[in-house]
Every structure is written in structure tokens, then in C-alpha cells.
C-alpha positions in Angstrom: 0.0 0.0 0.0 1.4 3.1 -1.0 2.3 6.0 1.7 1.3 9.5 1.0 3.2 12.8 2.1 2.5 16.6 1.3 4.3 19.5 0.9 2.9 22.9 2.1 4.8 26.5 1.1 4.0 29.4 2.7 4.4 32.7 1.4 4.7 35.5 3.7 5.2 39.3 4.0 6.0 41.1 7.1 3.9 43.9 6.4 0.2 44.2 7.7 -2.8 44.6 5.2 -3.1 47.6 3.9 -0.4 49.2 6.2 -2.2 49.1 9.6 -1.1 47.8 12.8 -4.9 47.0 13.2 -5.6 44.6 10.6 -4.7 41.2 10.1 -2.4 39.7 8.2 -3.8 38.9 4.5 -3.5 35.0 3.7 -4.1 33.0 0.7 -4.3 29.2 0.3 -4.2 28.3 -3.3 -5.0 25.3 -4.9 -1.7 22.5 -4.5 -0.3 20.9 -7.3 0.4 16.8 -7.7 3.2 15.4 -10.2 0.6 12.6 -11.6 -2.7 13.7 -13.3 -3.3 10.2 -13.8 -3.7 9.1 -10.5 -7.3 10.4 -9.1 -6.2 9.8 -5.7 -3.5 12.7 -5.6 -6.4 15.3 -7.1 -8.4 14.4 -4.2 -5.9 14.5 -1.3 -4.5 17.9 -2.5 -7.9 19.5 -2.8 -8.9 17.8 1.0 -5.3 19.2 2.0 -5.8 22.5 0.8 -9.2 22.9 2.9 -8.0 21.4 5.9 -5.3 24.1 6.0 -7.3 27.0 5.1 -9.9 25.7 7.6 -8.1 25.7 10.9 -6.2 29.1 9.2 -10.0 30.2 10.0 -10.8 29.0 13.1 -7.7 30.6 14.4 -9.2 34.3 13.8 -5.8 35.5 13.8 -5.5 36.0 9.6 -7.4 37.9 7.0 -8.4 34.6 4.6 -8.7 35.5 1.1 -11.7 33.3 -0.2 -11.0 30.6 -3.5 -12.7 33.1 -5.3 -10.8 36.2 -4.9 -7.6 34.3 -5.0 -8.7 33.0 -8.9 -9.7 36.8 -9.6 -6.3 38.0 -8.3 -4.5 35.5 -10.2 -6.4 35.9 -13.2 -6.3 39.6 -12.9 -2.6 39.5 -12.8 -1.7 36.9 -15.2 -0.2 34.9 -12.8 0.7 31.1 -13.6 0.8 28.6 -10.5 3.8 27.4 -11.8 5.7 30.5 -11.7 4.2 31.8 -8.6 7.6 32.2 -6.7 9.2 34.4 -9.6 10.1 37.8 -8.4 7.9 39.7 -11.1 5.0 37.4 -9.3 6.1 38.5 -6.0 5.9 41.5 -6.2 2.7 42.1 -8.0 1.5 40.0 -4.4 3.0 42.6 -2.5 0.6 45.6 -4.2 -2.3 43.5 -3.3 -1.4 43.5 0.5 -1.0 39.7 0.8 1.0 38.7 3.5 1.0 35.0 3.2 0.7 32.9 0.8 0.2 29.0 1.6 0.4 26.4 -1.3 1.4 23.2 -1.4 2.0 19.4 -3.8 1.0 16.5 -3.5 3.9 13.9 -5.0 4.2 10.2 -5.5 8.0 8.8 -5.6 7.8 5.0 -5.9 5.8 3.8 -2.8 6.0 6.8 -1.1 3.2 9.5 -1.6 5.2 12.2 0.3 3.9 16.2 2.8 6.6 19.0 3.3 5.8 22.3 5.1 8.0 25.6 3.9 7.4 29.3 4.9 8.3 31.9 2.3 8.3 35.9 3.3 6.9 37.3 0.4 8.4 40.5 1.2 11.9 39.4 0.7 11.3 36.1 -1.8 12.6 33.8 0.9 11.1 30.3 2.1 12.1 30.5 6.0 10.1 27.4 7.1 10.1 23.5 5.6 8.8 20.3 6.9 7.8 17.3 5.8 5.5 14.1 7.0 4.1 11.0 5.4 0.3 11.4 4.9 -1.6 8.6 6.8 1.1 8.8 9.8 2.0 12.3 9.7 0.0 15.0 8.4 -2.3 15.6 11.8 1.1 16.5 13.6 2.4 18.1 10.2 -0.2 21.0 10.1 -0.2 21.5 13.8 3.3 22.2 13.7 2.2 24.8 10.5 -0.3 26.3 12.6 2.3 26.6 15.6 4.7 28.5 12.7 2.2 31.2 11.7 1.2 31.6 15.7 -2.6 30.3 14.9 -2.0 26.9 17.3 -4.7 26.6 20.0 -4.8 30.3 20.2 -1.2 31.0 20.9 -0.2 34.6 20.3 1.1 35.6 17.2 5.0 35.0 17.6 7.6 36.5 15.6 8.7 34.9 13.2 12.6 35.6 12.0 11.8 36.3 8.0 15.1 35.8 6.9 15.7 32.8 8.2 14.6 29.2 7.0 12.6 26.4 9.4 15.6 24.2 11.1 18.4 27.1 9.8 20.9 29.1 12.2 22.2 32.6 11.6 26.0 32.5 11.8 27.6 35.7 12.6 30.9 36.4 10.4 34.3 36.3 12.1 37.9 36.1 11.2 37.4 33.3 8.4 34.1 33.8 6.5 31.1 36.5 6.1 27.8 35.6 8.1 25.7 32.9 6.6 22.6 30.2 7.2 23.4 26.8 8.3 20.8 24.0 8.8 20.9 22.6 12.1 21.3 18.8 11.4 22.6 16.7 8.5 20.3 16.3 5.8 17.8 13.2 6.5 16.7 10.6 4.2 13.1 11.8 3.9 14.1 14.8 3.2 16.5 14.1 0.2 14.0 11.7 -0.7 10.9 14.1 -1.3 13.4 15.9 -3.3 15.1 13.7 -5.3 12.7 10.7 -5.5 15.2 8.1 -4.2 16.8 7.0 -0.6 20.6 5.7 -1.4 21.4 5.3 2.1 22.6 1.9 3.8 20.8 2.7 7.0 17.4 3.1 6.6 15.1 5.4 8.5 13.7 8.4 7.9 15.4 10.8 10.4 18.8 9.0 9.6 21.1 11.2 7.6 21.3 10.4 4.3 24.5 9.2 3.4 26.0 7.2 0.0 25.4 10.3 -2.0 28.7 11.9 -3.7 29.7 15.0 -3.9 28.5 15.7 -7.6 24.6 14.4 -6.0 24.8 16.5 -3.4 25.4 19.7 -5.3 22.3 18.5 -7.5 20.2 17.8 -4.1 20.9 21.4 -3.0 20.0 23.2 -6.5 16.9 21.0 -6.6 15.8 21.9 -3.8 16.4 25.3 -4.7 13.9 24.9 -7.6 11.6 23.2 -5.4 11.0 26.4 -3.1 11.2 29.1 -5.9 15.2 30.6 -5.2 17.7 30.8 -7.5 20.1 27.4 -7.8 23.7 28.4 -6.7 25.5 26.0 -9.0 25.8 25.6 -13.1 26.2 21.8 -13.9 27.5 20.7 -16.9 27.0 16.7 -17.2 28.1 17.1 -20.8 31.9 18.5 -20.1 34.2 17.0 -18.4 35.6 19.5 -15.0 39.3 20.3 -16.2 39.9 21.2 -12.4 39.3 17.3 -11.4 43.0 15.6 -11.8 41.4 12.6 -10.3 41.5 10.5 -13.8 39.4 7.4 -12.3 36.2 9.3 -10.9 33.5 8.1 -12.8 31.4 10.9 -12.2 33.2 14.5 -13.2 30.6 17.2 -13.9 31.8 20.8 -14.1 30.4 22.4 -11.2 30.6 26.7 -11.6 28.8 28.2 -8.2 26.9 30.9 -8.3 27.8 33.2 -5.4 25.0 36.0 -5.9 22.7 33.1 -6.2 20.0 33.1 -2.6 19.7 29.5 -3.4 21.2 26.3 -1.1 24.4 25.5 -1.3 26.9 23.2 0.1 29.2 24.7 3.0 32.6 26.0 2.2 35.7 24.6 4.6 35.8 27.7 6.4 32.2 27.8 7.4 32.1 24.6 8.6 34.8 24.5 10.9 33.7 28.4 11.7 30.0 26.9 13.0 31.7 23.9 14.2 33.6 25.6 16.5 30.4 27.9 17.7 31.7 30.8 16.1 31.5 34.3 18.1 29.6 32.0 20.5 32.7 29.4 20.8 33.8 27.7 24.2 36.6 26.6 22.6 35.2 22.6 22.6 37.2 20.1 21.3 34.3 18.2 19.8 31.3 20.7 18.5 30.0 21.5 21.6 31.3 19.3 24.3 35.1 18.4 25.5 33.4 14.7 25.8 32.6 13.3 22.6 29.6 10.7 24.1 28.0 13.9 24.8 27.4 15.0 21.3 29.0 12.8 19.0 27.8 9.3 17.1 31.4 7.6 17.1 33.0 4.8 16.6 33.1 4.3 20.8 29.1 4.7 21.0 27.2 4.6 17.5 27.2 0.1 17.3 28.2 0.4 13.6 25.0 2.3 12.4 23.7 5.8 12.0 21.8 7.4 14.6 18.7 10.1 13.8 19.4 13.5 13.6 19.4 15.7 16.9 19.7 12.6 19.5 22.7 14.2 21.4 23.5 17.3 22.7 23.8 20.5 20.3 26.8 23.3 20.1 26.9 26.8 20.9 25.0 27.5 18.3 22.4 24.8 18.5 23.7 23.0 15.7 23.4 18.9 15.8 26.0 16.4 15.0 28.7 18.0 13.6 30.9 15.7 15.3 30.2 12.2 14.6 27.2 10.2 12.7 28.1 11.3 9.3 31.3 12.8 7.4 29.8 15.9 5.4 30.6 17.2 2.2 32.0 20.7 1.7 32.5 22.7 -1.6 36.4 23.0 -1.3 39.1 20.5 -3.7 40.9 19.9 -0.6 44.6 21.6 0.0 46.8 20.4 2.4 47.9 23.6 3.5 44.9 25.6 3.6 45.9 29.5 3.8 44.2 31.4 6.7 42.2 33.9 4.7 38.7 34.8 4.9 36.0 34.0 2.7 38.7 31.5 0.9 36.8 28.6 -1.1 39.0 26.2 -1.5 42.1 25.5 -4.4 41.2 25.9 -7.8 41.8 22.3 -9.1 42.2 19.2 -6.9 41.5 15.5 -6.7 39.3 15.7 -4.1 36.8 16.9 -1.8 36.7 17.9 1.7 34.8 15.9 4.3 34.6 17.4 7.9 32.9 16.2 11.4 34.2 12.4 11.7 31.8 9.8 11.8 30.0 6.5 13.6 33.0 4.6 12.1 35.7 6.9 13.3 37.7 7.3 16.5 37.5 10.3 18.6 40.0 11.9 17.0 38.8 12.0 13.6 35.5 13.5 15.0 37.2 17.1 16.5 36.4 20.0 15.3 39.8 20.9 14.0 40.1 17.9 12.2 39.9 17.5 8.6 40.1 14.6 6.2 39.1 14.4 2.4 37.0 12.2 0.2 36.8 11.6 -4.0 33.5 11.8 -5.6 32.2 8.4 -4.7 29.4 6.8 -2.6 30.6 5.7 1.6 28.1 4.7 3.8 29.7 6.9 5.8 29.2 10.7 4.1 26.5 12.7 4.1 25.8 16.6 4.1 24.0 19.6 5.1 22.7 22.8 3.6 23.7 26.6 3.8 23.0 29.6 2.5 24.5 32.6 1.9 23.3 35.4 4.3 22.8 38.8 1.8 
């Protein structure tokens, strides 16, 4: 029997309708999309999703709901195609009509799996700053309550305040000595979510809140500008499947794309060297830790001393300064930089220009101690370990 998940954007504005402290908050929940017009079931559940949203959105009393009606007429009015709905002209034409949120959402079938993912975009500065995910049967009741909590509608909470820059599950990074500020998730991406992304689970260890892991470098990259496309930003990387990379002197990867990253692009990205050890380390916040966040590893590491050969789920020991999970232990992670062994200490600095391989950083459940401090760093070529994972960033403008 085949599972079913969601996925739920919402658009949102930090201005108040029509300019007054007084008024609520304008919301729309357009119709969601599915990726199989064949199969009756998905137009069903995405229309029943779509109401159950907009119906406890209601109840709450806390928004301004614009009705199905005047959402078509404003859509209509402004020539504005679902599928381009997160461009920037779109955006904006939202923003004379005084809508502070919109909520939309798919409906997707990958193999077994019908899969539901929540994200928050501000329409005021084009950003999704909230995403979550559930299977449909299992998940969805706790998936929308944790929505509702988001927009401050959940058993008549107040209406918190929401940090519109920033993304669900993301930590500002104030700048220091070796990079600029930026966003870094706080765990490893997990199987479900590279799954509801990229259709596929490539890990040895199953279980959803496991981090992915048997993905290469070259996936990775391709996992972060999907997702990119998936919540309306701008991919940070060109990929070029048809040219071999004439930085890669590694003759016997079987996979060498050229890879060009965009660095003006707002999309996700993979961390470079310097950012990772810089949120690591707890940046401004650091106690200078030899492990990311503790001086004893059992504390906040899966290692080779406590992990009994497998992957653990994400967020199961103890955070850093910053509140960031696992970056000691459980799984290596991917960073944009060709490694170099003597890595100069500038800031901002990306890596060589040509290498043979990438960096990994953090250890693992396989490693010793050792291999899981924060100032250690190791490197990997573009293949598949059971081992290697990744998490997301993004470039704070």
C-alpha cells in the first residue's frame, strides 16, 4: 500500500494589510499541485489538503483569509501562472495586493512513497524561511499542527515572531575572522528529506530521520539546486554533465561534472571549509570545545566508541553553541572546497582551484575520537561511503 506525504509552502510578508497595525495579516491558500494527473487519488488529497489548511487558518481568527474566489480573480487579474508563482515579477505584484502570506502546497508520488513538506516563504523578501515534511496517513495531523504553531494560529497561541530571513531548522552565523555571516541547517540532511526531493533514498541505513548518506559530492550539489527549484530561489551552481571538470585531476572518478557556483545566487548551497569548521567551533559564541559543543565526545557525537556500527537520527545528542546537531560524529559531510593540504588562513577562501578531491569534515560513527574534533579534517573523491553525508547553507545577503 502506498504512503502519501504533502508539501505545504507558505508565502509570507512582514507587512500588515493595507499598512495598519490594526488589521490582520492577509493569507491565501491556493489550490496545490500533484506530479501525476493520472492518478485520481492525488487530485483528491490535495484538494482535502488544501481545505484542511485554510480551515483551521479560519478558526484561528488571527489572519485575513482571502476566499478561493478572490484568490482566482487576483491570479487571473494579474496573469499569474501557479507554476511561476515564486518568480520575483509574481512577488511583487503579491506585495501591491497586500498579501501577507501565501500557503500552497503538492502532493507527490516517488515510488511507494506518496510524500507532505511544510516551507514558509516571506513574500516581502522572496525567501522560504520554514520546511517540513510528514508522510500522509502517519504524519499530516502533527504536520499541520506544527504549521499552525509557525504562523502563531495553534490553540490560540499569540502571534510570535517569526525571523523572516531565516529558514525552518536554519541558524544565523555571525561572520568572524574566516568567512562572512551565513545560514546553516541545524542537522545533517535526512533521508526523507533528500527523498521528497530527489525521489530516491541511497542510504545503507534506513530510517527516515537517519542522515542520508551514499550520496557523492556531484549528488549533493544536485540535491541542493533542486531543492532550490523546489522552493522558488535561485540554484547556486551551473552543472554541466556534458563537459568534463578540467579542475578534477582525479582520472578514475566516474562521475566529473563541471560544477561553476553561483555566489550571488540566494539558493542552497553546500558549506565551504571555512564555514564549517567556523559553525563547528560555535563561532562568536565558541567555548573553545574540542568536539562541536562538548570536550566529551559521548555527549554530542555518534562515534565509533558509541554509535554500534550504524547511524543514529538527527538531533539525538546534545547540540553546540549555536544549536547545531551532529557535527561531530554520525556522518562525514561534504564541503564545496578540492581539498589543499595547507589551507591558507584567509577569509572567505573557497578552496584550491583544481584538486582531486573533496573535503569531508565532522568524523563519523565509524571513526575514533580523534577524527571526529572539530579541528580535524580529512578528504574524500567523488564516490558513494556509507559513511558521508551533508547539510545545507545559504548565503546570508
Amino acid at each position: 500500500m502506498k504512503r502519501i506525504c504533502f508539501l505545504i509552502v507558505l508565502m509570507g510578508a512582514c507587512v500588515l494589510a493595507n499598512g495598519s497595525d490594526n488589521k490582520l495579516l492577509k493569507i491565501a491558500v491556493v489550490e496545490f499541485s500533484i506530479n501525476n494527473a493520472e492518478i485520481y487519488r492525488l487530485r483528491h488529497d490535495a484538494v482535502s489538503m488544501r481545505n484542511l489548511v485554510q480551515s483551521n487558518i479560519v478558526k484561528s481568527g488571527r489572519y485575513d483569509v482571502i476566499t478561493r474566489k478572490e484568490i482566482y480573480k487576483l491570479l487571473k487579474n494579474e496573469k499569474i501562472v501557479m507554476s511561476e508563482i515564486y518568480s520575483s515579477e509574481n512577488i511583487k505584484k503579491l506585495r501591491l495586493h497586500n498579501v501577507s502570506y501565501i500557503v500552497t502546497g503538492s502532493v507527490n508520488v516517488a515510488g511507494n512513497d506518496y510524500i507532505v513538506c511544510i516551507s514558509l516563504l516571506d513574500v516581502a523578501i522572496g525567501t522560504i524561511i520554514y520546511s517540513d515534511a510528514a508522510e500522509m496517513y502517519h504524519g499530516t495531523k502533527t504536520l499541520v499542527n506544527r504549521f499552525l504553531k509557525i504562523l502563531g494560529t495553534q490553540n490560540g497561541n499569540e502571534v510570535t515572531t517569526i525571523d523572516r530571513e531565516r529558514p525552518s531548522d536554519f541558524v544565523f552565523v555571525e561572520g568572524g575572522e574566516t568567512c562572512s555571516s551565513f545560514y546553516i541547517c541545524d542537522h545533517e540532511v535526512t533521508q526523507a528529506e533528500y527523498k521528497a526531493v530527489i525521489g530516491i533514498n541511497p542510504s545503507d541505513f534506513s530510517g527516515d530521520n537517519r542522515p542520508v548518506e551514499c550520496v557523492s559530492w556531484p549528488e549533493a550539489i544536485e540535491y541542493c539546486n533542486a531543492l532550490s527549484r523546489k522552493e522558488g530561489l535561485t540554484p547556486c551552481y551551473t552543472i554541466d554533465k556534458s563537459r568534463k571538470d578540467p579542475n578534477n585531476t582525479n582520472y578514475w572518478e566516474d562521475i566529473q561534472w563541471t560544477v561553476t557556483w553561483n555566489k550571488s545566487a540566494n539558493g542552497y548551497r553546500l558549506p565551504t571549509e571555512n564555514e564549517w569548521e567556523w559553525a563547528a567551533k560555535g563561532g562568536k559564541q565558541s567555548k573553545g570545545y574540542t568536539y562541536s559543543g562538548s570536550n566529551s565526545i559521548g555527549d554530542v557525537a555518534w562515534y565509533y566508541g558509541n554509535s554500534g556500527s550504524v547511524t543514529h537520527e538527527i538531533k539525538t545528542k546534545q547540540e553546540n553553541e549555536l544549536g547545531i546537531y551532529d557535527m561531530s560524529g554520525n556522518v562525514h559531510e561534504w564541503c564545496w572546497d578540492w581539498y589543499a593540504y595547507n589551507r591558507p588562513n584567509s577569509k572567505d577562501y573557497t578552496g584550491p582551484s583544481s584538486g582531486n578531491c573533496r573535503v569531508i569534515r565532522g568524523g563519523s560513527w565509524c571513526y575514533f575520537a580523534g577524527s571526529c574534533s572539530v579541528s580535524n579534517r580529512a578528504h574524500d573523491s567523488n564516490y558513494r561511503d556509507c559513511d558521508v553525508g551533508f547539510r545545507v547553507v545559504r548565503s546570508a545577503k
